[in-house]
N, C-alpha and C positions, 0 to 999 in steps of 0.2 A: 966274341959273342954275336947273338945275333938280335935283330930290330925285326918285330913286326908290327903294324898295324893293320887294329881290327875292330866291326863294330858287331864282331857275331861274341857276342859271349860262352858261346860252346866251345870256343877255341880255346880258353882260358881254362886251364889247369887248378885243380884246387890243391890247395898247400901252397900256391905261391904265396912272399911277401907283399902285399899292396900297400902303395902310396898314391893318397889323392893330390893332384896336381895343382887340377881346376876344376870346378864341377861337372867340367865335361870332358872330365880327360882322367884317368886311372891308369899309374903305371905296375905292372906288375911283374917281378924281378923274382927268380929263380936264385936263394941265395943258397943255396945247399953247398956247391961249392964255396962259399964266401964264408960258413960259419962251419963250424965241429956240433953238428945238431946234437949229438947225446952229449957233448962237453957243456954246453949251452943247457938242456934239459938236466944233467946231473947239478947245473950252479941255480936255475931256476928251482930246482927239487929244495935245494939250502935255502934258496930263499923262502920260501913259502915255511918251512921249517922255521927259520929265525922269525918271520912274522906270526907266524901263529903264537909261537914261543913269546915274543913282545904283547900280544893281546890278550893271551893269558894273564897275564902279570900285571897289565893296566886293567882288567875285566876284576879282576880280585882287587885289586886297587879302587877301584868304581863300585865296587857290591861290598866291599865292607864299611859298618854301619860308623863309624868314623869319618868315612870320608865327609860324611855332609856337615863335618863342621869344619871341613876344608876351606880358606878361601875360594869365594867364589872365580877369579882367576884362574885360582888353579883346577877347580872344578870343571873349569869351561877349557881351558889347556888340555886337559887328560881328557879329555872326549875327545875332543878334537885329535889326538893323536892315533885315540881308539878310531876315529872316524877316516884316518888316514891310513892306517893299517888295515883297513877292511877295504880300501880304494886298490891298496895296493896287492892285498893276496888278491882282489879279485883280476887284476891287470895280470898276475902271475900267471893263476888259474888261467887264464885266457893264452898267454901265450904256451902254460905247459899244452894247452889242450891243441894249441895252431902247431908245435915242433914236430909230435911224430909225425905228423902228414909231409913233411919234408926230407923224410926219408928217402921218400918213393921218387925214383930216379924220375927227373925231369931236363929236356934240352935244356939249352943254355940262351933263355930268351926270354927278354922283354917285350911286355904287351901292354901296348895303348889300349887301354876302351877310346872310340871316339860316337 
């Protein structure tokens, strides 16, 4: 691989993976080779599937007029699930949206912001 250090940010590729380091420091890693991007997108696509599919199920859970003589535990549980499953499709959503951009052929180089 290769090492560059830079503080022009035009040099910096989009679709790469970023990791903040230190606040002033931004590594950003080329994983294309390192991941099967559409094997990765085709298991991200399941997920968001199983998710939506679990918020459904606790959403009807939550709107039907029974639940309110739920304990309140469990009232407060099943939000909180539904509230984790909206954390998490949107984490998905995020990375299905960041994968295709990694398609697009890139060297094989890591960049400092400094």
């Amino acid at each position: 691989g290769e090492l560059a250090i830079t503080s022009n940010l035009k040099e910096v590729k989009p679709g790469l993976a970023v990791n903040v380091v230190t606040e002033f420091c931004k590594v950003y890693l080329d994983i294309k080779d390192l991941v099967d991007v559409n094997a990765e997108i085709t298991r991200l696509e399941g997920r968001k599937a199983t998710l939506l599919a679990n918020r459904e199920t606790l959403a009807k859970k939550i709107n039907n007029p029974q639940f309110s003589k739920a304990p309140p535990k469990v009232q407060q549980e099943t939000t909180q699930k539904l509230n984790t499953i909206d954390q998490e499709k949107e984490a998905t959503n995020n990375s299905l949206n960041t994968f295709p951009s990694l398609k697009k052929t890139f060297g094989k180089k890591l960049l400092c912001e400094v």
